[in-house]
N, C-alpha and C positions, 0 to 999 in steps of 0.2 A: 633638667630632670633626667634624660639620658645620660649625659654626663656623669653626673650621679652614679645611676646605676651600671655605667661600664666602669668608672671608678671602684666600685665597691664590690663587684663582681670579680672584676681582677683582681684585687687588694685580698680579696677574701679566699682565693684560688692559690695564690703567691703564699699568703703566708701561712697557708695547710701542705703545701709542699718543700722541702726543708732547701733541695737540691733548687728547685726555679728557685725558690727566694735567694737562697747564696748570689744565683745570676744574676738574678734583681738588684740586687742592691750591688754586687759587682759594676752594672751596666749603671748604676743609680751614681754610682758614687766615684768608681775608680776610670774606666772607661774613656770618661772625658779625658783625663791624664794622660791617657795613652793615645788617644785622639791629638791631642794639645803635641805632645812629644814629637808624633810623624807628623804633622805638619812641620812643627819648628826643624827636625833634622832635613824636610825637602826641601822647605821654603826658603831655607839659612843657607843649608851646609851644599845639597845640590844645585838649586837653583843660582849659589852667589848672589843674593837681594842685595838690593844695593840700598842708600838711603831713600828713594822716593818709592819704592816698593816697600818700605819697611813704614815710613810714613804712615802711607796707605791703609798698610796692615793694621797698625795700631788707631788710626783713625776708625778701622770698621770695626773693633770689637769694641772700640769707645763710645762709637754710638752707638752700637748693639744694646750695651748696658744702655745706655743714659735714654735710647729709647725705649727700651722696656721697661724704664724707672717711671718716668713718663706715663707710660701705656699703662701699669699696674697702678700708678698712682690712680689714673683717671678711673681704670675699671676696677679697680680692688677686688678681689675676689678672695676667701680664707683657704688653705690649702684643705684638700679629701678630708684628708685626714683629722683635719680639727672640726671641717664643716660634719663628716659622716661619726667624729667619734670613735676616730678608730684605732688602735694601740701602733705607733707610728715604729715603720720599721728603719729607717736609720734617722741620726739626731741631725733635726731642723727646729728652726725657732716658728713655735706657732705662730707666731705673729707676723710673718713674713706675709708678701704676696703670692700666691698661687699665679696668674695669669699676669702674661707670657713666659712660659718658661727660659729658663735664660741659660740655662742646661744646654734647651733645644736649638735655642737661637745660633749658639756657638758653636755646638755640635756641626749645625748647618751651612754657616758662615766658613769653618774650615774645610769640609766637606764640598763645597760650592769652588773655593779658592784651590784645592788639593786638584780637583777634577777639570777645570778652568786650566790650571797649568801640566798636568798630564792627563790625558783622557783615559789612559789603563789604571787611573786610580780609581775615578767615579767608583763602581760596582761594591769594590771594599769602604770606601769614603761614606758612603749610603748608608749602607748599611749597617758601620759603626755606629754614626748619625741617628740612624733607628732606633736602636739598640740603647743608643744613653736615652732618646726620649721614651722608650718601651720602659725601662727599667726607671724612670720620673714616675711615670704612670703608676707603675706595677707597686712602687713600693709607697703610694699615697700622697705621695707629695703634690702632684698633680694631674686636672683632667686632660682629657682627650683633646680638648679645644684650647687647652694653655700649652699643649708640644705642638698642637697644631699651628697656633699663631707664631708659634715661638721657629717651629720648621720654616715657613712665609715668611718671615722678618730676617732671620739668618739667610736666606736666599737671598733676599732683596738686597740684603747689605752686602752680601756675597756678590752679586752682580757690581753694585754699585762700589765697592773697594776695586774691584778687576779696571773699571772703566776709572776709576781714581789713576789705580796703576800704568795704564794705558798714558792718561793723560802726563801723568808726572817722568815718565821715563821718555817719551815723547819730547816734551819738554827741555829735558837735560841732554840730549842728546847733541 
C-alpha cells in the first residue's frame, strides 16, 4: 500500500514537470549506459583484467539476471504503472515483472565492483546507482521495494563477484 502511493505520488510529480521528467527518464533509460561505459573503460582498459577477473565479471551480471528471473518469477509483481493505470512514460512491455529491478541490481553491482577497485570512485558510483533506480521509480516502472531489492542483490553479487575475483586471480597466480 505504501508502495503504491510513493509510486504514484512520484509518477504523478514527474510527469507534471516537463524538465524532472526529461531527468527521469534520462536516469530511467539512458544512465545505465553511461554507468555500463565507465566501468568497462576502468575495469578493461585501466585496470588491464585479465581472464579470471573478467570471468568473474560476467559470472556476477549472469546471475544477477538469472537471480532476479528467479526472484520475479516467484514473487511476480505488475509494474506501477499497469498496476496504478498509469499513462507509462517510456516503452516497457506491460507484462514484464516489476520486482526486483534489474536496472537497480546492475546499477549496483557496477557501482559495488567500480568502488571495490578504487575507493575515489564509490561517491560518483553511488550515486549514479541512485539515480538509474530514482529514475525506475519516477517514471512507473517500478516501486520503491523492487530498486530496493534490486540495490541488495547488486551488492550482494557485488561483494560476491570481488571475492570470485580474489579467488580466481589468487589462483592463476
Amino acid at each position: 500500500m505504501i508502495d503504491q502511493l510513493i509510486s504514484q505520488s512520484l509518477y504523478w510529480f514527474v510527469a507534471n514537470h516537463q524538465i524532472i521528467k526529461l531527468f527521469a527518464i534520462f536516469c530511467a533509460s539512458v544512465l545505465i549506459w553511461l554507468l555500463l561505459a565507465w566501468f568497462v573503460i576502468v575495469y578493461i582498459w585501466h585496470k588491464k583484467a585479465w581472464q579470471g577477473e573478467l570471468v568473474a565479471l560476467l559470472l556476477g551480471v549472469a546471475s544477477a539476471y538469472g537471480l532476479n528471473a528467479l526472484v520475479g518469477w516467484y514473487f511476480f509483481r505488475l509494474r506501477p504503472f499497469v498496476a496504478l493505470q498509469l499513462p507509462p512514460l517510456i516503452n516497457m512491455n506491460p507484462l514484464s515483472k516489476s520486482f526486483p529491478s534489474d536496472h537497480a541490481t546492475v546499477a549496483f553491482l557496477f557501482a559495488y565492483l567500480l568502488s571495490a577497485h578504487k575507493k575515489s570512485y564509490r561517491p560518483l558510483a553511488l550515486v549514479l546507482a541512485v539515480l538509474v533506480s530514482w529514475g525506475r521509480l519516477a517514471v512507473g516502472v517500478h516501486y520503491l521495494t523492487d530498486v530496493l531489492a534490486g540495490a541488495f542483490i547488486g551488492s550482494l553479487l557485488g561483494w560476491g563477484t570481488r571475492q570470485l575475483e580474489k579467488i580466481l586471480v589468487t589462483t592463476n597466480k
